[in-house]
N, C-alpha and C positions, 0 to 999 in steps of 0.2 A: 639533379643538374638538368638545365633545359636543352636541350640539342635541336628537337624539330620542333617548329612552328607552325601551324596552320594559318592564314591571312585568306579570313570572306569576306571579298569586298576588294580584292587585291590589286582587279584593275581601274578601279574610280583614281580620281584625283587626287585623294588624301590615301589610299588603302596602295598605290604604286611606290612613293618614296619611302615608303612605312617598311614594306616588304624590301624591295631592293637596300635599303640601309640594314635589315635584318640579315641580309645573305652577307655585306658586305662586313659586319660583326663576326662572322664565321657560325652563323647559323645555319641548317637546312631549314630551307622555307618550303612550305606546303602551299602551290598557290589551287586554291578550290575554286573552282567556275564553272559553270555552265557548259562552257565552253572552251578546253584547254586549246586551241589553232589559234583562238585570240591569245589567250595569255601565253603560250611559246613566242608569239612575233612581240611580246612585250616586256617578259624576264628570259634572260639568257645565260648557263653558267653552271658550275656543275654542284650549286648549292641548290635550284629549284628544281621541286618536284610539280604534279602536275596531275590533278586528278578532275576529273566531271562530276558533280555533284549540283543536285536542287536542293537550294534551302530548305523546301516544303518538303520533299521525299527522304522520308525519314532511313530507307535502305540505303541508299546511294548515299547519304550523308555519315552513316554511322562508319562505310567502309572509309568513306574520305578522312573520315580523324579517326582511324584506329592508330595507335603508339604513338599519335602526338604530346608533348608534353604540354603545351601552351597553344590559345587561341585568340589569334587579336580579329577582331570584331571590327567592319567598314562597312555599315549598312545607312542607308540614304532612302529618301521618297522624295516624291513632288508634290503630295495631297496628303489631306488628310486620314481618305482610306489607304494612300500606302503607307504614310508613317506607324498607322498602326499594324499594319501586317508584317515592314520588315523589324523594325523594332520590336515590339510587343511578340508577337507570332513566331516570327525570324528567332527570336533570342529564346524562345523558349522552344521550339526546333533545336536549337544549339545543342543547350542542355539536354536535352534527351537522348540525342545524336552520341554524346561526349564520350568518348573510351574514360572511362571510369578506374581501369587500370595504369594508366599512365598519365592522364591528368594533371596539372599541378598548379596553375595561373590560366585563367581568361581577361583579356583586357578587352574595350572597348573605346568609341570614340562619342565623348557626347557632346556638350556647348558650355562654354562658359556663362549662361545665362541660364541654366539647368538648376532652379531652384522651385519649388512650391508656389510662391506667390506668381511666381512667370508660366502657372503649367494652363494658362487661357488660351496658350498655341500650341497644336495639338502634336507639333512636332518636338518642343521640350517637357510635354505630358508622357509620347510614347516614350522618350527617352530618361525619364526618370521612372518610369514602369520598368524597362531593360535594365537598369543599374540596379534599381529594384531585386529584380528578379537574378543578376547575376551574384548581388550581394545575399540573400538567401540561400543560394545554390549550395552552403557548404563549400566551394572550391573556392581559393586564394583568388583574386581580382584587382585590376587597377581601372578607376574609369577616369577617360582624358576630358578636362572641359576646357578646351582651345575659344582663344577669340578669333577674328575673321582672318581669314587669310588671302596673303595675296593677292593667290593664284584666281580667285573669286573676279580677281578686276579685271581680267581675262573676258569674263562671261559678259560683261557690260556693255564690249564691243558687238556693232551691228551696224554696217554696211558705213564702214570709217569714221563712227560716232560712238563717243562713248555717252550713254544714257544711264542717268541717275533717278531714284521716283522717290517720293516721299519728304517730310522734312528729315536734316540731318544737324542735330546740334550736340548730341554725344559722343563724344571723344571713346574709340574704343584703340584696345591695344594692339594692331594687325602682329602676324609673324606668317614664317614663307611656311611652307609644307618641309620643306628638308630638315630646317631648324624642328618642325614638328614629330618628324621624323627619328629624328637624334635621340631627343627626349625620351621616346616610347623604348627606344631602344636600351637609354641608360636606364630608366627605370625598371627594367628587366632585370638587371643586375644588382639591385637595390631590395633586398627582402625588406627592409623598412619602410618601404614606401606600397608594401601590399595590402590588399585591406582598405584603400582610400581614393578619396575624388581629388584630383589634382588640375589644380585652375594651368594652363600655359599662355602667357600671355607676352607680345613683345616687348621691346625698348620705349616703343614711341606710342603715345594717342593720338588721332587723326581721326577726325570724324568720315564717312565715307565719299559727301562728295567733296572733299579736302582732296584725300588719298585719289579720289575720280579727276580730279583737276590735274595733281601731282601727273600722274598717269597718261593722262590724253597727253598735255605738254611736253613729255616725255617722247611717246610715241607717235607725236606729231597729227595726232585724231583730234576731230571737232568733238563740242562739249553741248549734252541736250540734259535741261531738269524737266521731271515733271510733276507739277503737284500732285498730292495723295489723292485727290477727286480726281483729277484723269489720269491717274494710273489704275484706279479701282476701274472707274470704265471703260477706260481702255480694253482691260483686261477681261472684264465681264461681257464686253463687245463679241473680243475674236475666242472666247472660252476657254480659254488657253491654261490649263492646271499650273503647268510650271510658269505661267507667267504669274496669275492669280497668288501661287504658296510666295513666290519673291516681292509683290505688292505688299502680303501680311508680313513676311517677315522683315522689310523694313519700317514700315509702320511696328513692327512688334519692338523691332532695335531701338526705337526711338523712345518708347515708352518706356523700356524698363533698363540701359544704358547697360554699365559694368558693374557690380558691385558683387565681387567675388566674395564667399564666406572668408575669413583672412586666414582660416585651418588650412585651405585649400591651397593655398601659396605653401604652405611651411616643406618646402623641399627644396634640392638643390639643380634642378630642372631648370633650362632656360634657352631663351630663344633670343640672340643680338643680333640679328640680320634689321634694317632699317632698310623702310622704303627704295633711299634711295640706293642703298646696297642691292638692294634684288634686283632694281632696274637697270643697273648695269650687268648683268646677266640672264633676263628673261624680257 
């Protein structure tokens, strides 16, 4: 039976609603950071625990997840070199780290476009190495391959503009983080569903500056595109990593669209928040 949870990664954007939905299930959640002063002013409640731990430092991390049963996995980069380090690196730190007496499921969070032929960006390569590497582990696993979310159109805004780069003609499936959230959670309680890559994807397809458009008009912000030539130089300009890895991966979105394995759908998971539903509350 799972009782405590572990969640690295807990206070990103997607590794927050993941955990706090976990506590609200009546789980204890382990939130492991760096830094536990940030993550107290961010989970509150007498299901979260609260430990300091470095990914890399193999002591501090093995005490972090001693008697956990399960670990969900929220690691992210801006480059290259860090996709491979928190992914690749990171996820096999995990495993070493693991209490091997209590053990029982690791899940992680990878992308719905997490296939072989898509591994020419280095950030669904790292992530197919991680699933890799936790599906070998011997230990029970689920990995999540979510399409875009929402909360992403968030990041778009800049100084009362929302800016879109790249062409945009593939229709992908967004869904909110909460509904993402739920998901991970049910699928916790589903022994059928361990052992597998599960596509989550929403109600609607919206290509991204559809969803940019929807959004600015919504929130009452102007609207800037910019072609894939000046967004590469743009970028290449002010050298800017996390602008640069967001140039590739909308040029990467465009290339290779949605086309989930159809294995990956077969569960009962799902996300019906629509655009315009979120935006009446966020």
């Amino acid at each position: 039976m799972l009782k405590t949870i572990a969640v690295i990664g807990a206070t990103g954007m997607l590794g927050l609603p993941v955990a706090k939905a976990f506590a609200h299930a009546g789980y204890t959640v382990r939130i492991i950071s760096r830094d536990s002063s940030k993550a107290r002013e961010l989970f509150q409640g007498s299901k979260f625990e609260f430990m300091e731990a470095d990914l890399f430092d193999h002591d501090s991390l093995s005490v972090a997840l001693e008697q956990v049963e399960a670990i969900h996995i929220n690691l992210s980069g801006n480059s290259p070199e860090t996709y491979r380090r928190n992914h690749i690196e990171g996820t096999k730190h995990i495993l070493r780290a693991v209490d091997k007496s209590s053990i029982q499921l690791i899940t992680m969070i990878s992308t719905a476009t997490a296939y072989p032929q898509n591994s020419f960006r280095i950030d669904t390569q790292a992530k197919l190495e991680a699933e890799n590497l936790l599906k070998n582990s011997g230990i029970p696993y689920m990995t999540y391959l979510p399409s875009w979310f929402f909360e992403t159109l968030h990041l778009l805004v800049d100084q009362e503009t929302v800016t879109t780069m790249c062409n945009s003609t593939k229709p992908i499936h967004w869904l909110s983080a909460d509904d993402y959230a739920k998901a991970v959670v049910q699928s916790y309680t589903l022994p059928s569903l361990y052992n597998k890559r599960l596509t989550l994807l929403g109600p609607e397809a919206i290509t991204i500056t559809e969803a940019a458009d929807i959004y600015a008009q919504s929130k009452k912000l102007s609207r800037h595109h910019m072609l894939e030539s000046d967004a590469w130089a743009y970028a290449k300009e002010l050298g800017d990593d996390t602008l640069l890895d967001a140039v590739d991966l909308l040029s990467y979105t465009e290339k290779v669209g949605e086309k989930p394995d159809l294995v990956t759908l077969e569960h009962p998971l799902t996300s019906s928040t629509s655009l315009s539903e979120w935006l009446k509350v966020n």
